[in-house]
N, C-alpha and C positions, 0 to 999 in steps of 0.2 A: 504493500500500500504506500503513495503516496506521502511523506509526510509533511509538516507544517514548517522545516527549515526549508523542504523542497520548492514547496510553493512562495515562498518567501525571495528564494533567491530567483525564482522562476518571476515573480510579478514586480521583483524590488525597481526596476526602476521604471516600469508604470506606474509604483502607487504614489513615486515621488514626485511623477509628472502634474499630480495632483495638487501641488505644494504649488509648482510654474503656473498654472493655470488661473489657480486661488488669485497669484500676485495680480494677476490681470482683470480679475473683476473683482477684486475688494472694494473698488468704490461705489460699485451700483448698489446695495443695499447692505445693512450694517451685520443680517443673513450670514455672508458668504467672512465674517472674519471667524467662524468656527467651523473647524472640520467633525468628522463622525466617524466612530467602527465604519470601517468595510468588510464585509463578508465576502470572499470567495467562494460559491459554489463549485467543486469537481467532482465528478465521479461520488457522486453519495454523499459527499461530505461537508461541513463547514469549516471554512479557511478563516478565523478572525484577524482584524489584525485591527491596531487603536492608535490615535495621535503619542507620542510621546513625551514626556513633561517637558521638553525643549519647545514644543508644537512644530517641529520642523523635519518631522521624517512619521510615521507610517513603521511600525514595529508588532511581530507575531504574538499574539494572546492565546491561542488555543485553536485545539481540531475538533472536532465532534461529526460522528451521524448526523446529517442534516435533519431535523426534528420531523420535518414535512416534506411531503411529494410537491418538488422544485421543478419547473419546466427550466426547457433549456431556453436560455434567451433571457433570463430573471433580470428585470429593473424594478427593484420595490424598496420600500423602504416600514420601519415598522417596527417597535420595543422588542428588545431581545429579553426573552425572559433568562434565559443561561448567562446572562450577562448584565446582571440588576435590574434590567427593566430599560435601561440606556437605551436611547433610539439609533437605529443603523440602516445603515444601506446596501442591500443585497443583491451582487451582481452577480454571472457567470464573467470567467476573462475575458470573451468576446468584448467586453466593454470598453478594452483600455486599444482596440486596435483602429482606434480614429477619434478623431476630435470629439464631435459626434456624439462620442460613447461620454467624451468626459462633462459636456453639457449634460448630458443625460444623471451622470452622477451628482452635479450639482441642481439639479430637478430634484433628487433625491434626496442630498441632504435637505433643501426645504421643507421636507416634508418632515425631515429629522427636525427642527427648527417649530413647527409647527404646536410637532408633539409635545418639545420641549415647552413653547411657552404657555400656549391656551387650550391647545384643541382636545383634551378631556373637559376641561371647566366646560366650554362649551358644547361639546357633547351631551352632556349630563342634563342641560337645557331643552334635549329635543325629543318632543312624546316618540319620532320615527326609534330614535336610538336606545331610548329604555326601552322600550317593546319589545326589540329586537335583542334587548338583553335580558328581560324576562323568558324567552324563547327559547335564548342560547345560538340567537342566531349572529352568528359570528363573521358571515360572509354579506352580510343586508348592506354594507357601501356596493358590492358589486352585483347583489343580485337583488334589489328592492324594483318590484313591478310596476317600477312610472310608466303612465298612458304614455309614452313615446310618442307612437304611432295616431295618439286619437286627435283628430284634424282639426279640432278648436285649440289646443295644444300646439299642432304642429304651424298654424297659421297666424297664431298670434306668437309664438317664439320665433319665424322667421322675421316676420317684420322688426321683432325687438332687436334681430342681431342684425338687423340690416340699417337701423335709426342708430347704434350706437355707432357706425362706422361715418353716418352722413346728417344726424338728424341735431335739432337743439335739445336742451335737456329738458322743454316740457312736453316734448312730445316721445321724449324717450321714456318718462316715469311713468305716462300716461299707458304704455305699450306694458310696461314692467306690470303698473295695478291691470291691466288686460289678462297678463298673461295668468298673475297671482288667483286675479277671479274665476279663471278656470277651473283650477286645482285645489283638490282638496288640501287641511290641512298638513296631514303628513308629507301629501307629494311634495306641497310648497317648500315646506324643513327639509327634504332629500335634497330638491333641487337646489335652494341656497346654501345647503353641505359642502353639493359638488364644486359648484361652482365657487365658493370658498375656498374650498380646500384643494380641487386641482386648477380651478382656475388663476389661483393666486402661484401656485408653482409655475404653471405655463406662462402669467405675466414675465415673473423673474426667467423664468427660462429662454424666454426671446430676447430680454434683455441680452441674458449670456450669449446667445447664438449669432445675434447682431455684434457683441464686441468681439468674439471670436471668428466672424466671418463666413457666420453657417447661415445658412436658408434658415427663415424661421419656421416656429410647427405649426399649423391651422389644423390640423386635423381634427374632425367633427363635425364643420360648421356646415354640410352637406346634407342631404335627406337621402337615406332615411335616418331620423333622429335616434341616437343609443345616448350612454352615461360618456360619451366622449363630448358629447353636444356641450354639457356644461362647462367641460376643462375649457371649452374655445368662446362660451360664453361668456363664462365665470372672468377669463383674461379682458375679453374686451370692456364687459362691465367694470373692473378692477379700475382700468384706466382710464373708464370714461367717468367714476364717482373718485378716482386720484388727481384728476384735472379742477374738479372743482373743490375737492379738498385732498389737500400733498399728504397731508398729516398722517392720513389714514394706509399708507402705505407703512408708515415705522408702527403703526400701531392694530397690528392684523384683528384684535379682539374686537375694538371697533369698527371695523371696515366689515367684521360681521355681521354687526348688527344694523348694519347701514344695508347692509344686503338684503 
């Protein structure tokens, strides 16, 4: 088997390319001045590895059985329990072989970021997410049954993401309560979740892809409507309610409640 000096000296100076990258977009949001565990996925197993009290290198923690059935391709981020509960970001290597891959890791620490500062508090806020945890339902961000598909829904969210790109802001809020009145209350909480919570990573993330010189991501904003809809929603709302108040980008709790 494999072990964790192997991978180490196998991934050591991708994980340090990580450090190069960092310097380049520290200024875009105050986010990106902390790094996170990186997990390696290979062959079954968990690769840790954790900032080091210098914060300037990327050092092996531990191996393990991967807890859980990991696809290949794995970009996620999410508390390790094996590891105090500490948020991290869980790739396969495939990730360190393009640029590409390392916006994508910093997509993920956001989400490490997230964890860290509010997003139980406000979880804890939303009847969608107790229910789903009196249930034990542990997969409801990815598998919660929003009408996508149902055409009062589908017709009033395109126009909202078509006002946010062209429209003024009272015709854009007016589109937002359109859309709200549609949907029950649960959906409402699912969809200002998403759009929260990935659409505030995908803002930051285009940011990084712009100062690195990558295409940005839009993916979603197409029909037919899934839970990607909101990451590309969630982005352009971000920065259409950041333009009229800045604030609310250093201060993600409120920007939720603004949502």
């Amino acid at each position: 088997m494999t072990g964790l000096n192997d991978i180490a000296a196998k991934y050591h100076d991708k994980l340090a390319e990580v450090f190069s990258v960092r310097t380049i977009l520290a200024d875009i949001h105050p986010f990106f001045q902390q790094l996170f565990p990186i997990v390696i996925v290979e062959d079954g197993e968990f690769y840790l590895f954790d900032v080091d009290s210098s914060r300037s290198r990327y050092f092996p923690v531990m191996q393990m059985p991967s807890p859980m059935p990991v696809p290949a391709g794995v970009r996620a981020a999410f508390p390790l329990d094996f590891y105090g509960g500490r948020p991290g970001c869980v790739v396969t290597g495939d990730v360190f072989e393009s640029l590409d891959g390392y916006a994508t890791i910093f997509h993920e620490f956001i989400h490490c970021q997230q964890w860290q500062t509010c997003e139980l508090k406000i979880k804890q806020t939303l009847g969608v997410y107790c229910r789903a945890q009196a249930e034990q339902d542990f997969m409801w961000e990815i598998n919660y049954p929003f009408p996508y598909s149902d055409p009062v829904f589908v017709e009033a969210y395109s126009a909202f993401l078509v006002a946010l790109d062209q429209a003024g802001v009272g015709l854009v809020l007016r589109l937002r309560a359109q859309v709200k009145g549609g949907l029950k209350g649960n959906d409402i909480e699912y969809m200002a979740w998403q759009e929260w919570k990935e659409g505030f990573a995908r803002f930051l993330e285009n940011q990084v892809r712009r100062r690195l010189g990558l295409a940005e991501n839009h993916g979603g904003q197409g029909i037919p409507f899934s839970r990607v809809t909101f990451y590309e929603g969630g982005a352009r709302y971000i920065h259409f309610l950041s333009e009229e108040n800045p604030g609310l980008i250093q201060d993600i709790e409120e920007l939720f409640k603004k949502m």
